[in-house]
DRENLOPA-686546 format. One line per 8 residues: their letters; for each residue x negated, y, z negated of C-alpha. Coordinates in nm, 4 decimals, always signed. Layout:
N
a	X/Y/Z  ...
***
This chain:
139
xxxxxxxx	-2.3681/+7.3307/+5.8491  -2.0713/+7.4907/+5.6708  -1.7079/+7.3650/+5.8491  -1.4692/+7.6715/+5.8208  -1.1890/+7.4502/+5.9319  -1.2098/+7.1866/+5.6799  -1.0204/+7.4090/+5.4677  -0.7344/+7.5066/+5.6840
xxxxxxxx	-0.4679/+7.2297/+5.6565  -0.2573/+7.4010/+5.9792  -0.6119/+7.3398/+6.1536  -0.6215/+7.0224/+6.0118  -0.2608/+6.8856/+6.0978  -0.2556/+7.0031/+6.4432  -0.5974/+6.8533/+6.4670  -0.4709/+6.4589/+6.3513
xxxxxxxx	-0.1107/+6.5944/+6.6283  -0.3585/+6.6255/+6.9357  -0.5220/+6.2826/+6.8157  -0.1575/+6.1187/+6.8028  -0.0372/+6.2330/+7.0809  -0.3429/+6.1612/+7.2555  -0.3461/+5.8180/+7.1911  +0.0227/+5.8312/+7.2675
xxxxxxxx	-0.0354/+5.9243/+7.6183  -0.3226/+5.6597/+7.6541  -0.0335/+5.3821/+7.5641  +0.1691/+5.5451/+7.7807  -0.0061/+5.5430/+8.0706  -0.1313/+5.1706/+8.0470  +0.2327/+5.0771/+8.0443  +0.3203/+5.2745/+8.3543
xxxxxxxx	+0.0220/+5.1297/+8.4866  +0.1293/+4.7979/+8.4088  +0.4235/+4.8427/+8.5378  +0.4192/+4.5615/+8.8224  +0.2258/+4.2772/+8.6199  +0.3902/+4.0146/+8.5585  +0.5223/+3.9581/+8.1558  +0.3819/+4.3007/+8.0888
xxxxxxxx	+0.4878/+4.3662/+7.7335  +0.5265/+4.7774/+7.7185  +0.3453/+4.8954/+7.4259  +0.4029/+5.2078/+7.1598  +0.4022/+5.3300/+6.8336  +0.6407/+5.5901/+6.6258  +0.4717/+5.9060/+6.6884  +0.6919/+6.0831/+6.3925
xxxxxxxx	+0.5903/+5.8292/+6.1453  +0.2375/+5.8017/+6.2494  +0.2125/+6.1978/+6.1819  +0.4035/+6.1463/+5.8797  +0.1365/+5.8742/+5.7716  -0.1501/+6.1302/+5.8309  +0.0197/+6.4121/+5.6385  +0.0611/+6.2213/+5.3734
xxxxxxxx	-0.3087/+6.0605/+5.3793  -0.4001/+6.4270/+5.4035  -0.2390/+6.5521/+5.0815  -0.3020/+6.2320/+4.9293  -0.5297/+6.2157/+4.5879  -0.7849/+5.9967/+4.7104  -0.8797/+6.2700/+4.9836  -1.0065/+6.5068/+4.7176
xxxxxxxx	-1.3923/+6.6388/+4.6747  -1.6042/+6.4341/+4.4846  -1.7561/+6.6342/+4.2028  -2.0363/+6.3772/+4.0984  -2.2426/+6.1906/+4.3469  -2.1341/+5.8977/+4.1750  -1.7598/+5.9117/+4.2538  -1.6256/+5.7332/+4.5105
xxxxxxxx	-1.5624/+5.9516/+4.8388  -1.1860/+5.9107/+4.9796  -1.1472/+5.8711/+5.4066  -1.1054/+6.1893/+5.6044  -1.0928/+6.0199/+5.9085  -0.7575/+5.9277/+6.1148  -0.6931/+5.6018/+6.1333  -0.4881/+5.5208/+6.4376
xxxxxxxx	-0.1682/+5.3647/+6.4141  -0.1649/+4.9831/+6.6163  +0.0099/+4.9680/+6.9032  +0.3370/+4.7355/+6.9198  +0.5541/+4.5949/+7.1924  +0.8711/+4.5462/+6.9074  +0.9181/+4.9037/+6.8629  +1.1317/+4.9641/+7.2017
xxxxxxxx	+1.3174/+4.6933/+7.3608  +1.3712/+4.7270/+7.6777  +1.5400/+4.5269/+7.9315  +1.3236/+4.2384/+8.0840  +1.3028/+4.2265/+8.4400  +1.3044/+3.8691/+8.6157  +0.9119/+3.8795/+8.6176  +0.8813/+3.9381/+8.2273
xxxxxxxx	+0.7960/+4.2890/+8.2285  +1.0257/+4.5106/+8.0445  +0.8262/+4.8456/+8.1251  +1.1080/+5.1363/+8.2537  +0.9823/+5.4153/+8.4789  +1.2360/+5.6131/+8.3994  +1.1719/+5.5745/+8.0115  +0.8183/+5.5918/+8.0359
xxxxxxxx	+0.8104/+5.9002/+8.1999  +1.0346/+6.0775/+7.9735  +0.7954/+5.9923/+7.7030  +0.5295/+6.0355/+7.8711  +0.6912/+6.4263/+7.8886  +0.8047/+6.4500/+7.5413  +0.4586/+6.3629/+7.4457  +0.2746/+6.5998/+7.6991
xxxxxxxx	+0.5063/+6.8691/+7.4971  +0.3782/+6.7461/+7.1838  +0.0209/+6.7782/+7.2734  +0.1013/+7.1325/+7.4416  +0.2885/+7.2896/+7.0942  +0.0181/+7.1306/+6.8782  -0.2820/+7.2657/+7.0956  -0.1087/+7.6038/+7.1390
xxxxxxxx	-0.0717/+7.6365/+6.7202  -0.4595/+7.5212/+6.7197  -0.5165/+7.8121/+6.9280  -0.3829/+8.0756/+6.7258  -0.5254/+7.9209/+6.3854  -0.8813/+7.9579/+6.5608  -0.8073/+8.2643/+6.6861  -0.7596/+8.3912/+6.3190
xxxxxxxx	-1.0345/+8.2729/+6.1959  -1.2486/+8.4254/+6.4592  -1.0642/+8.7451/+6.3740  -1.1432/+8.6879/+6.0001  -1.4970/+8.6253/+6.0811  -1.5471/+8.9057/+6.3546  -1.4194/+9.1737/+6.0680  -1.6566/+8.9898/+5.8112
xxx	-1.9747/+9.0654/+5.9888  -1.8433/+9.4519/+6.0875  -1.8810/+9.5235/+5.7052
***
């Protein structure tokens, strides 16, 4: 089956933002649910450089077509970005846990917003393409 998407790079980008921030919000949520155990480590990654990572993986060389069955094939898949625990440190409660309810749920927002621009931009690529199609088959 043809993919009319794979060619749309807007489609694409938004597509590896919803993934991010996705993942984001995963992370997130562990740490607020962690956030009463005991030497809880809170746990995150740099959104903006993740999605800077996949853009440039996207444009990258090694992500062109193969012409020849014998050429090597480059990754189109995301590759998620680890989480870490060094990337915001917070103050460490007597217990060992340095989660922050406060911090975590203003990036917990932030991301939410994130994942609400990037899904709305989705929306009005598709809604093109439908358009695009829909006059294609009138003629």
């Amino acid at each position: 089956m043809f993919d009319i998407t794979k060619g749309n790079h807007m489609i694409q980008a938004m597509d590896q933002s919803l993934t991010l921030a996705s993942r984001r919000q995963t992370l997130i949520a562990s740490n607020l649910a962690n956030l009463d155990t005991p030497g809880y480590r809170t746990r995150d990654f740099s959104f903006e450089e993740a999605l800077k990572s996949a853009f440039s993986r996207q444009i990258s060389p090694s992500n062109l077509s193969a012409s020849h069955p014998m050429h090597l094939q480059g990754s189109s898949s995301l590759s998620l970005p680890p989480s870490t625990d060094t990337l915001r440190p917070n103050a460490e409660r007597n217990d060992g846990n340095d989660v922050s309810l406060d911090r975590e749920n203003m990036l917990l927002s932030r991301t939410q917003g994130k994942y609400q621009t990037a899904s709305t931009f989705m929306q009005v690529e598709l809604r093109k393409l439908y358009a695009l199609i829909k006059e294609a088959s009138a003629h």
